[in-house]
C-alpha positions as CSV (number, residue, x, y, z in Angstrom):
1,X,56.2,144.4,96.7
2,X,54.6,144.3,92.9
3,X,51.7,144.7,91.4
4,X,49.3,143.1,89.0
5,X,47.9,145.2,86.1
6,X,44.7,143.2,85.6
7,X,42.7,143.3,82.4
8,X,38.8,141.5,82.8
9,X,38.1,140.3,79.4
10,X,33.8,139.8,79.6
11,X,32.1,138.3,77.7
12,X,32.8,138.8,73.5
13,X,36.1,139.3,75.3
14,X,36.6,143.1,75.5
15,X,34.3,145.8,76.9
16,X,34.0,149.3,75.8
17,X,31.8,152.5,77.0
18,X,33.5,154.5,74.1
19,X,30.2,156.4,72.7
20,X,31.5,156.9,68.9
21,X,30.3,159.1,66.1
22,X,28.6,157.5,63.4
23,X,30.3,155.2,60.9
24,X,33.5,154.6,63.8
25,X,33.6,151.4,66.0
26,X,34.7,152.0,69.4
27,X,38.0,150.4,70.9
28,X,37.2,146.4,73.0
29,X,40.3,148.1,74.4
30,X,40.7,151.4,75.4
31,X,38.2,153.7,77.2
32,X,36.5,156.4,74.8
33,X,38.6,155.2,72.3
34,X,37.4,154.9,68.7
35,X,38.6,154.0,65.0
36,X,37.8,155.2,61.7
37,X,38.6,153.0,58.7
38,X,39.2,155.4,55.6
39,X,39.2,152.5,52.5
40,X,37.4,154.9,50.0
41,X,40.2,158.0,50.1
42,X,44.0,157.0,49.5
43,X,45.9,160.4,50.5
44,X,49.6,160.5,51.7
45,X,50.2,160.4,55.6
46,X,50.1,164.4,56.2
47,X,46.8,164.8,54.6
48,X,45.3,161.5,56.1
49,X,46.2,163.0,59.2
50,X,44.5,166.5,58.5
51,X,41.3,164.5,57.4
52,X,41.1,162.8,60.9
53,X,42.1,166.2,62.4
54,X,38.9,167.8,60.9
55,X,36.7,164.5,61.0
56,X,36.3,165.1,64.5
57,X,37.4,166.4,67.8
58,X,40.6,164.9,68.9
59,X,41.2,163.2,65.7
60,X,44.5,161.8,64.5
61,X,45.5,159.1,62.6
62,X,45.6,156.3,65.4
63,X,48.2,155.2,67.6
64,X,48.3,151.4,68.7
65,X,49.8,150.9,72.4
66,X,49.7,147.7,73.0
67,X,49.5,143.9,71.6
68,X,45.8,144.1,73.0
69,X,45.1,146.6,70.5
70,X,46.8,145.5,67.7
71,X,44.4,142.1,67.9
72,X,41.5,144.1,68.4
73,X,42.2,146.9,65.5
74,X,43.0,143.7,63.2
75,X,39.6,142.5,63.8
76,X,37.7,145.7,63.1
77,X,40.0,146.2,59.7
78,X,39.3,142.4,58.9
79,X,35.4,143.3,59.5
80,X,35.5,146.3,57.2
81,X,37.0,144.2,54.6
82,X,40.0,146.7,53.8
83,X,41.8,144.3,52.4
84,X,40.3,143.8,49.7
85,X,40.9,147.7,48.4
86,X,43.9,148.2,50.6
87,X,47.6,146.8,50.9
88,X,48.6,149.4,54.3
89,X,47.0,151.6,55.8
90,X,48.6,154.8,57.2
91,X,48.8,154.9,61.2
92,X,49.8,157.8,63.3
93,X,53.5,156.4,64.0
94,X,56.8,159.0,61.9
95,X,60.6,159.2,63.0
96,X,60.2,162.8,61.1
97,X,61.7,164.7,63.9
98,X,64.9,162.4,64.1
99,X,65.9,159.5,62.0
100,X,65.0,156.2,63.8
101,X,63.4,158.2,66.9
102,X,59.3,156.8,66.3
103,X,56.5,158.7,68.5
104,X,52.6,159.2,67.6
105,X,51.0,161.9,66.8
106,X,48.4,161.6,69.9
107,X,51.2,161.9,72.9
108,X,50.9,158.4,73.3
109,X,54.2,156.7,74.4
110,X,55.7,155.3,71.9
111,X,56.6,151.6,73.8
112,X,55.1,148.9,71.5
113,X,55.8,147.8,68.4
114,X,54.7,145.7,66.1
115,X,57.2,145.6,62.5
116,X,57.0,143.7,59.8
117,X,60.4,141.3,60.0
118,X,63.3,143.4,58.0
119,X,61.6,146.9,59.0
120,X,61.6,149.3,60.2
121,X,64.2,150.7,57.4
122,X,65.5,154.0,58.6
123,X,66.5,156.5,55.7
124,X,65.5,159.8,54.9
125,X,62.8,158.6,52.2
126,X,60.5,156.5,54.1
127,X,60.1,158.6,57.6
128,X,56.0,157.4,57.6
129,X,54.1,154.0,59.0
130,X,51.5,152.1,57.5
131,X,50.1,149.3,59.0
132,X,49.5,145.9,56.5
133,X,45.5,145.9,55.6
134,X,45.6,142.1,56.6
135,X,45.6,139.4,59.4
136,X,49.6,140.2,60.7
137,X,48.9,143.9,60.8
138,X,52.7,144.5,60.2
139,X,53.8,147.9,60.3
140,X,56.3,149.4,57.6
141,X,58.1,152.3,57.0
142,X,57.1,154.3,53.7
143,X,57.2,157.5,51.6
144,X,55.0,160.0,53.6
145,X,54.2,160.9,49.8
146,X,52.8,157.6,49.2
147,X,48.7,157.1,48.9
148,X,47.6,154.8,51.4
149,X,43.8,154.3,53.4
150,X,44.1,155.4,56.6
151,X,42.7,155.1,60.5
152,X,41.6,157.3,62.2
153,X,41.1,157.8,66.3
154,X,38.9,159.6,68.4
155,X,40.7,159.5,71.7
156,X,38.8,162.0,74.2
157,X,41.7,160.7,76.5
158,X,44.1,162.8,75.0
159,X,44.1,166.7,74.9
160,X,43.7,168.2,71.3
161,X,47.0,170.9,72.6
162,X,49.0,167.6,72.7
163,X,50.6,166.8,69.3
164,X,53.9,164.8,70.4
165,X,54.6,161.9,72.4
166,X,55.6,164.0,76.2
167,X,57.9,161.8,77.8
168,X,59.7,162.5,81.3
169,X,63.3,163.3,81.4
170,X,65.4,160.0,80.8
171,X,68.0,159.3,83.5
172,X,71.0,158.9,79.9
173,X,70.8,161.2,77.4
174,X,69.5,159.5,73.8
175,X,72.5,159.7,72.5
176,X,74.1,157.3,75.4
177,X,71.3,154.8,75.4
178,X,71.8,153.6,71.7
179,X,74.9,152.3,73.0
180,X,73.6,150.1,75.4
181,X,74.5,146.4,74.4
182,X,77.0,143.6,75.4
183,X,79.4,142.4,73.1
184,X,80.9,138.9,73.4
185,X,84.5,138.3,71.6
186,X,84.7,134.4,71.2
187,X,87.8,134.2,69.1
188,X,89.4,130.9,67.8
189,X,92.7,130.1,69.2
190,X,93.4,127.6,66.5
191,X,95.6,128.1,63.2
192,X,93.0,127.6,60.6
193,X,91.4,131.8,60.7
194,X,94.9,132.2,59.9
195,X,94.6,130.5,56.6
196,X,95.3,127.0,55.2
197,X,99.4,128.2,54.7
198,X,99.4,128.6,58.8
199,X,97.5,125.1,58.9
200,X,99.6,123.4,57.0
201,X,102.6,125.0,58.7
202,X,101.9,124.0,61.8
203,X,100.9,120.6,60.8
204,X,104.5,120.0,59.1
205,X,105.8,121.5,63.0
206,X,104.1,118.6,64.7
207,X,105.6,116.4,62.1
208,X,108.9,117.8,62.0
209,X,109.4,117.5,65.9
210,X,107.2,114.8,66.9
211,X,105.1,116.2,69.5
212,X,102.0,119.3,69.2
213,X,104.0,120.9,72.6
214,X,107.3,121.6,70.3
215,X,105.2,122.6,67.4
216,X,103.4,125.3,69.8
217,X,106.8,126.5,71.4
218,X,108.1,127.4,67.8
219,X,105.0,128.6,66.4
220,X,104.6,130.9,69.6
221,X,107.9,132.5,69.1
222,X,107.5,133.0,65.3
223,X,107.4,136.5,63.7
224,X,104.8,136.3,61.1
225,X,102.8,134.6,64.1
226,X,103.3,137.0,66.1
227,X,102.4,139.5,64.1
228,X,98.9,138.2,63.1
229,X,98.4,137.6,67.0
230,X,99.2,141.1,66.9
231,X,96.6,142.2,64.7
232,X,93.7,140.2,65.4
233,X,94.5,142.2,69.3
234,X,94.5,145.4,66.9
235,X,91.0,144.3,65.1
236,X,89.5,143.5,68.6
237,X,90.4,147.2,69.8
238,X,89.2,148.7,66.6
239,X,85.8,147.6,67.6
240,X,85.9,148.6,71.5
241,X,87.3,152.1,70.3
242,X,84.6,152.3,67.8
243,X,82.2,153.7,70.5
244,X,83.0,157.4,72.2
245,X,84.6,157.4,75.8
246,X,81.7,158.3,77.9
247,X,79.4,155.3,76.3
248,X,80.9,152.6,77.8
249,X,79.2,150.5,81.1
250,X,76.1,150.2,83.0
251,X,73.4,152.0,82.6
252,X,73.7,152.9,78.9
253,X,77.2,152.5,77.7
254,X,78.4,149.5,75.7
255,X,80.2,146.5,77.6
256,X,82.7,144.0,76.4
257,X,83.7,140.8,76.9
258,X,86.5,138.0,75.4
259,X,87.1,134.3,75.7
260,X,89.7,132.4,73.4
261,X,89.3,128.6,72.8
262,X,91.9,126.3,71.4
263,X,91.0,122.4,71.5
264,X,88.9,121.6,74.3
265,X,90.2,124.7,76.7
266,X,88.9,128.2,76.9
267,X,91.1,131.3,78.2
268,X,88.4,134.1,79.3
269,X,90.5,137.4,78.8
270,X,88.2,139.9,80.4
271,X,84.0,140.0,81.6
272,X,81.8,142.4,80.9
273,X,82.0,143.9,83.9
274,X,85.8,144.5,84.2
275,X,86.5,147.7,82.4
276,X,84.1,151.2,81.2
277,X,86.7,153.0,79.6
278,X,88.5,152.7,76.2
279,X,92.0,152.6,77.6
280,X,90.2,149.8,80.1
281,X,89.4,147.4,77.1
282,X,92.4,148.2,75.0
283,X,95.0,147.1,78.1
284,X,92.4,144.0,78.5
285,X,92.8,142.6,74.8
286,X,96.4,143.6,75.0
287,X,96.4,141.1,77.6
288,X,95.1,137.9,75.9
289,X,97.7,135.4,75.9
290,X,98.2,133.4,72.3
291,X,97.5,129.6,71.9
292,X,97.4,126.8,69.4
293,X,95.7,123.8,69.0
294,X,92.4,122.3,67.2
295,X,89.2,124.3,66.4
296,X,86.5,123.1,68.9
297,X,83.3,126.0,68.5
298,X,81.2,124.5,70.8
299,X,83.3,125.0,73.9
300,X,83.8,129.0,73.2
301,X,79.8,129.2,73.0
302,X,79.1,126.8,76.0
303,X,81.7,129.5,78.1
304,X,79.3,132.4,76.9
305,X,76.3,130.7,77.9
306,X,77.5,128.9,81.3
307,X,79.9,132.0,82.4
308,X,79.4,135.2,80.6
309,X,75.5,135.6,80.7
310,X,75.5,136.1,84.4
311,X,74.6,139.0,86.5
312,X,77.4,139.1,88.5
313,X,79.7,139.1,85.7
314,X,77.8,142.1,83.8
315,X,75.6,140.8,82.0
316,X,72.3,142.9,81.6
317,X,68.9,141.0,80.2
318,X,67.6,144.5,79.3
319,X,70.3,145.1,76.1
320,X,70.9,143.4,72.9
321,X,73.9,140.9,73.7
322,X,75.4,139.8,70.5
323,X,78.2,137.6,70.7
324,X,81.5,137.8,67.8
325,X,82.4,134.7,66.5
326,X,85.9,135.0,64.9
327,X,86.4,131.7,63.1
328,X,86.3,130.2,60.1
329,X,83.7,127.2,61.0
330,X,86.4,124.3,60.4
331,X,85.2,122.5,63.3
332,X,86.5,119.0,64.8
333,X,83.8,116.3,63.7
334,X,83.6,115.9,67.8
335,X,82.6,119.6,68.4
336,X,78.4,120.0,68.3
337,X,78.0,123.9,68.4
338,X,74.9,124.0,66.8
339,X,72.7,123.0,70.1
340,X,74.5,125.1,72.1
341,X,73.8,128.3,69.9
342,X,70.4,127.9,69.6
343,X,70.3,127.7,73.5
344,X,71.9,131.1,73.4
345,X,69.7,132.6,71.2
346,X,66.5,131.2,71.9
347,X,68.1,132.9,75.5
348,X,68.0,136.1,73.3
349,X,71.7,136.3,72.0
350,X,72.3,137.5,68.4
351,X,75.5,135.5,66.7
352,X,77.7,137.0,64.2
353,X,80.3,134.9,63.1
354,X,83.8,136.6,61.5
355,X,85.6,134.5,58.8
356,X,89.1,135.3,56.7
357,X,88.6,135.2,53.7
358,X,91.9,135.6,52.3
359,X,93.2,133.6,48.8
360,X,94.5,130.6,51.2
361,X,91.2,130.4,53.3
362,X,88.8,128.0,53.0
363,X,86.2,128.9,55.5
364,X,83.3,126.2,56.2
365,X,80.1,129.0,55.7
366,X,77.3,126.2,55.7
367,X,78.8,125.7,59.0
368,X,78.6,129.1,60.6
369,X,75.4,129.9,58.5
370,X,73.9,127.2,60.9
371,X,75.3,128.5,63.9
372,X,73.8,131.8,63.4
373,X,71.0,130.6,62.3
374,X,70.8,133.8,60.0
375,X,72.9,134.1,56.4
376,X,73.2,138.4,56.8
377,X,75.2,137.3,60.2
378,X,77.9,135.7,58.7
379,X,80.6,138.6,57.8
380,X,83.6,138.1,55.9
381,X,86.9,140.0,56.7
382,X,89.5,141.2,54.2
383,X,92.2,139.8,56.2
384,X,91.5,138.4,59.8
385,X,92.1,141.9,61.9
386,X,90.2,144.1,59.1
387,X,86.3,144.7,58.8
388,X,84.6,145.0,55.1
389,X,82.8,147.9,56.7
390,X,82.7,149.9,59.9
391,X,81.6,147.8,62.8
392,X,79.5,149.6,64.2
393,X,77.3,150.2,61.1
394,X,77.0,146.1,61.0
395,X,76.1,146.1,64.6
396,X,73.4,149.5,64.8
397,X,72.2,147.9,60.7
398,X,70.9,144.3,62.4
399,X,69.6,145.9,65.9
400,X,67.3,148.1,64.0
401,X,66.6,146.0,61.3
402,X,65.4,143.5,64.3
403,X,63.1,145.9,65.7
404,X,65.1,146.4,68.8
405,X,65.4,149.6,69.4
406,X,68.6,150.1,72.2
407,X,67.2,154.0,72.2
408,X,63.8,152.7,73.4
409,X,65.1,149.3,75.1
410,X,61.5,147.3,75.2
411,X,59.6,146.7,78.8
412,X,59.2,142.3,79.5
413,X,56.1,141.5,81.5
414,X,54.6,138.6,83.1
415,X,51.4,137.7,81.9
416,X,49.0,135.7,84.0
417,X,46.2,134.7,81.5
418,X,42.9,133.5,83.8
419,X,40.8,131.1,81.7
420,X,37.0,130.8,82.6
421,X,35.4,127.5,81.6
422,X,32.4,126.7,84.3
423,X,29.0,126.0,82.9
424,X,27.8,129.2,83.3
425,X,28.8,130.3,79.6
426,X,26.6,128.4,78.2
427,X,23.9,131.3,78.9
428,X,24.0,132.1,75.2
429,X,22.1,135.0,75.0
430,X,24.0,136.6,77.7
431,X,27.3,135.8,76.1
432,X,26.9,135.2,72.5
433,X,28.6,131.6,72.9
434,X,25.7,128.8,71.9
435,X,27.8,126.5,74.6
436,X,30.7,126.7,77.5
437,X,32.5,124.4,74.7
438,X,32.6,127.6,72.0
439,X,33.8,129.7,74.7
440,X,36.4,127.6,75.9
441,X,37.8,127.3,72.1
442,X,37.8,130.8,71.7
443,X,39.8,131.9,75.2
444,X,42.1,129.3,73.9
445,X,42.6,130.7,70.6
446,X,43.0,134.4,72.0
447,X,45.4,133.3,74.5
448,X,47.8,131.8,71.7
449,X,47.3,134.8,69.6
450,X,48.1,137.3,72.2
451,X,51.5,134.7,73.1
452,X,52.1,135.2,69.3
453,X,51.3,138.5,68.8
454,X,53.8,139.4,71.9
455,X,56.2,136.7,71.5
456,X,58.3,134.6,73.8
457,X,61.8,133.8,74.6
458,X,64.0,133.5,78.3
459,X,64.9,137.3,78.3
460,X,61.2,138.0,77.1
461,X,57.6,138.0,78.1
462,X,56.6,135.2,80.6
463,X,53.2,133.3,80.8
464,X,50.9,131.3,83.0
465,X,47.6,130.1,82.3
466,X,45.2,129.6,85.1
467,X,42.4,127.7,84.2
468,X,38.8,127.6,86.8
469,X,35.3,126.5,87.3
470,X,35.2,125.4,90.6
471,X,36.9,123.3,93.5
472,X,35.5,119.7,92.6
473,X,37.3,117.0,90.4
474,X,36.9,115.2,87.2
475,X,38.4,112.1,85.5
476,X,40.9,113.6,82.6
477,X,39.8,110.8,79.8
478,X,43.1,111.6,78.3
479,X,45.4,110.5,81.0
480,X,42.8,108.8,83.3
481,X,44.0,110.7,86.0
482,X,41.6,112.7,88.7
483,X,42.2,116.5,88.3
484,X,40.8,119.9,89.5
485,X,39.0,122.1,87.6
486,X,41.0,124.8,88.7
487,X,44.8,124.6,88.7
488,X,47.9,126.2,86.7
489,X,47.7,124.8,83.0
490,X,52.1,126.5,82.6
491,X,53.9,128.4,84.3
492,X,56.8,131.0,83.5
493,X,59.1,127.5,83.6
494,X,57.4,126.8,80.2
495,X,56.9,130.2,78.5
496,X,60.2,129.9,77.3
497,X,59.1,128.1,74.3
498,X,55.5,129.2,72.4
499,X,55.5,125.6,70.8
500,X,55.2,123.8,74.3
501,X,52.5,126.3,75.2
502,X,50.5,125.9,72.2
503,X,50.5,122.2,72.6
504,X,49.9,122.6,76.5
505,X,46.6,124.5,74.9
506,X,45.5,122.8,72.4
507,X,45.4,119.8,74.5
508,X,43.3,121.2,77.1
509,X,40.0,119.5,77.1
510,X,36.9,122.2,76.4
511,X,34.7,118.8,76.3
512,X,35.1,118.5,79.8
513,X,34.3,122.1,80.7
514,X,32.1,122.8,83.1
515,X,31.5,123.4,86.9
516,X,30.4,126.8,88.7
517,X,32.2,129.7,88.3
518,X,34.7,130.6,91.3
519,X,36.9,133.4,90.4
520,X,37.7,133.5,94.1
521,X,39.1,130.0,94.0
522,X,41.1,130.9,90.9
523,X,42.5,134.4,92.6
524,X,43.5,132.0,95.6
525,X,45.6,130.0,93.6
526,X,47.4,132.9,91.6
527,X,47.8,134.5,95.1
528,X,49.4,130.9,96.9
529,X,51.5,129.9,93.7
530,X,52.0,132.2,90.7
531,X,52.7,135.4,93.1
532,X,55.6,133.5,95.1
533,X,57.3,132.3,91.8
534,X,57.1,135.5,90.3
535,X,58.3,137.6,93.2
536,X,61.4,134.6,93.9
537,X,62.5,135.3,90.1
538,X,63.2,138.6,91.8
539,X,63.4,141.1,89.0
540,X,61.6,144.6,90.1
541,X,62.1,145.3,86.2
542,X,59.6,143.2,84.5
543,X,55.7,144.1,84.8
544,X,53.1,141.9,85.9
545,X,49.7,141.9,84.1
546,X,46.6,139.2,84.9
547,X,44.2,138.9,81.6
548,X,40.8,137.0,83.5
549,X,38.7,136.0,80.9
550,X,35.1,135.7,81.9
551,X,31.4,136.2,81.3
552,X,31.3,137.6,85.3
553,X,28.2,135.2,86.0
């Protein structure tokens, strides 16, 4: 069984009973929840948050909980025009207590986020948040010293004893759950990571004795071969060991996983699931047999996407998964592995790729830069089995840097949007909407902002847009077709991809709205259709949330 979370969005959207002070605006949000813009006094962050302490009971500088917020707080900063005398503006948000450990000063949870790309950057100088005085509302990380406006919250929710975020006990300590992520070793079988001397070397083989199997039996058996096999192992350990015994495996621990490709074959070593200790992985990479052959990338990344991301295998959709490209992008003109990464990371995977950059390399970086899809992910090695910096601090630098927090792993819902567009909106002076048409337009433009704001992706949130009036028909001028004017405009099948639902949107007719309003109908169809495709993607995880939007006549 699961539950909905539903949020009724009436009329100018939001509704409020919040009874605020003079000069705040209430929260279209949160109940008894209001904001106070500060443009006309820049202070640093612990004297903005006195001010709000002594500007009225239960004042602190404000948290924001949710995307829903966010939108809403943008709006009333955008109203006040604080732009126009402020760049940020300080919220209540600090990692003061421990370095890259974020909670509020009200006790609210500290689950959503909403960073600026690049941030938040975690050093000892910049321990404060402001949020951006504009339309993003991006928060950053600053000097607490630095002399920001400010907002302020009046939250009679929250009990003026209660100064930090109270959270219950976690089932992993901290310390354990910053380790949680699944690491993918795809490592090129082929000689050219080795260097252009091992290319050509193997190349004058094949020549020498006419055939690629004679080549690979000598090369196999040859010392200096050998020995590079030997320590690109040695490399692959040096990673796996970099995390403390105890960290490793489901729930928190770190998981690895390797697969070797040479021409069109792949050799998977070990899955995610097949070891938890440090010994474990260092007798699995021990293990991986050495090949030769030509460089084909896009059949190591097609393995990871059709064999390693699977449940069964130990793969988890609630950690970073960051796949380790060893190669040095020389690819076969016939190999295409640019399609195939962005399937994996529009599925959520991060790609590093690994390249030698010794004096007889000549590594293809355009190549892998593509692949990535990212510049800062394409790391060069001193020699193939030796990292330019601890690995660890490349792999912690880019999940924070992200925003994805593996300390505070984030919460993926399914969001059922509920889109109101019967006749009766055009009851202006009830609504504030001069026709069912401007209301129509403005659910729409809502719904994409909140998709934005939240964002989108096959290990993210998932959406479906209902759309009512009532239970008759009407001729869709567009394609001619009869349709109901009440029916599923996407489902979670599309969500996947916040270009398709934009379009799926923006195409929806508002000239043709109209009808009586049925809510009933509408909850009949989420109740028949959406609730049975949710509950078959069986994942008790993932919380379900239904946004109705609707004037309630």
């Amino acid at each position: 069984m699961f539950y909905f979370t539903i949020f009724l969005l009436v009329g100018k959207i939001f509704s409020s009973s919040a009874l605020c002070p003079d000069g705040w605006r209430p929260s279209e949000v949160i109940r008894n929840k209001c904001y106070l813009i500060v443009t006309n006094k820049k202070t640093n962050w612990f004297d903005a948050d006195k001010y709000c302490q002594s500007a009225t009971t239960n004042g602190r500088l404000t948290s924001i909980s949710s995307a829903f917020e966010q939108e809403n707080l943008n709006a009333i900063i955008s109203e006040a025009q604080a732009s126009s005398v402020c760049d940020n503006m300080w919220i209540g948000a600090d990692d003061i207590a421990q370095n890259g450990v974020f909670t509020w000063t009200d006790c609210t949870p500290f689950s959503f986020t909403h960073w600026k790309p690049g941030q938040p950057i975690l050093n000892s100088n910049k321990l404060c948040v402001a949020a951006e005085a504009r339309a993003s509302g991006y928060w950053n990380t600053n000097d607490c010293g630095d002399e920001f406006c400010f907002i302020c919250e009046n939250n009679s929710n929250c009990s003026s004893t209660q100064t930090t975020t109270t959270i219950g006990q976690p089932t992993v300590s901290p310390a354990a759950q910053c380790y949680a992520m699944d690491i993918i070793f795809v490592v090129d079988m082929s000689q050219s990571p080795n260097g252009d001397t091992m290319k050509r070397r193997y190349k004058k083989l094949v020549h020498q004795l006419g055939s690629e199997i004679n080549a690979r039996t000598v090369l196999l058996n040859d010392p200096q071969f050998i020995d590079d096999f030997q320590n690109e192992k040695n490399m692959l350990k040096n990673i796996t060991d970099s995390f403390p015994n105890g960290h490793y495996g489901p729930p928190a621990g770190a998981q690895f996983a390797e697969v070797s490709f040479y021409n069109r074959n792949t050799d998977i070593t070990f899955y995610l699931n097949d070891a938890n200790t440090q010994s474990g992985y260092d007798t699995l990479i021990q293990s991986m047999k050495p090949y030769t052959g030509d460089t084909y990338i896009e059949v190591g990344l097609t393995a990871v996407r059709n064999q390693m991301l699977v449940a069964s295998r130990g793969y988890r959709s609630n950690v970073p998964t960051i796949v380790l490209l060893f190669t040095d992008g020389n690819d076969n003109p016939a190999s295409h592995p640019i399609p195939i990464a962005e399937q994996l990371i529009q599925n959520g995977v991060s790609i590093f790729a690994l390249y030698n950059d010794a004096p007889d390399s000549s590594p293809n970086i355009a190549l892998l830069q593509q692949i990535t899809q990212d510049n800062s992910r394409v790391v060069p090695l001193d020699q193939y089995f030796t990292l330019r910096q601890p690995f660890y601090d490349i792999i912690n630098n880019f999940i924070k840097t992200t925003g994805f927090d593996p300390c505070h792993p984030p919460v993926f819902a399914d969001i059922v949007f509920v889109m109101d567009h019967s006749e009766n909106e055009v009851r202006a002076g009830e609504v504030g909407f001069a026709s069912p048409v401007d209301y129509v337009v403005m659910q729409k433009a809502q719904i994409k902002s909140i998709i934005h704001q939240l964002g989108a992706s096959m290990r993210g949130h998932r959406y479906i847009l209902v759309h009512f009036s009532d239970s008759n028909s009407w001729l869709n001028p567009q394609t001619n077709h009869i349709e109901s004017k009440t029916g599923i405009l996407f489902d979670t099948r599309d969500s996947y991809d916040e270009t398709t639902m934009d379009v799926l949107i923006d195409n929806f007719p508002e000239l043709d709205a109209g009808g009586a309003t049925d809510l009933k109908l509408a909850l009949d169809v989420i109740n028949s259709a959406v609730v049975p495709q949710i509950a078959s993607q069986n994942d008790p995880n993932r919380l379900t949330y239904m946004v109705i939007f609707t004037s309630g006549l």
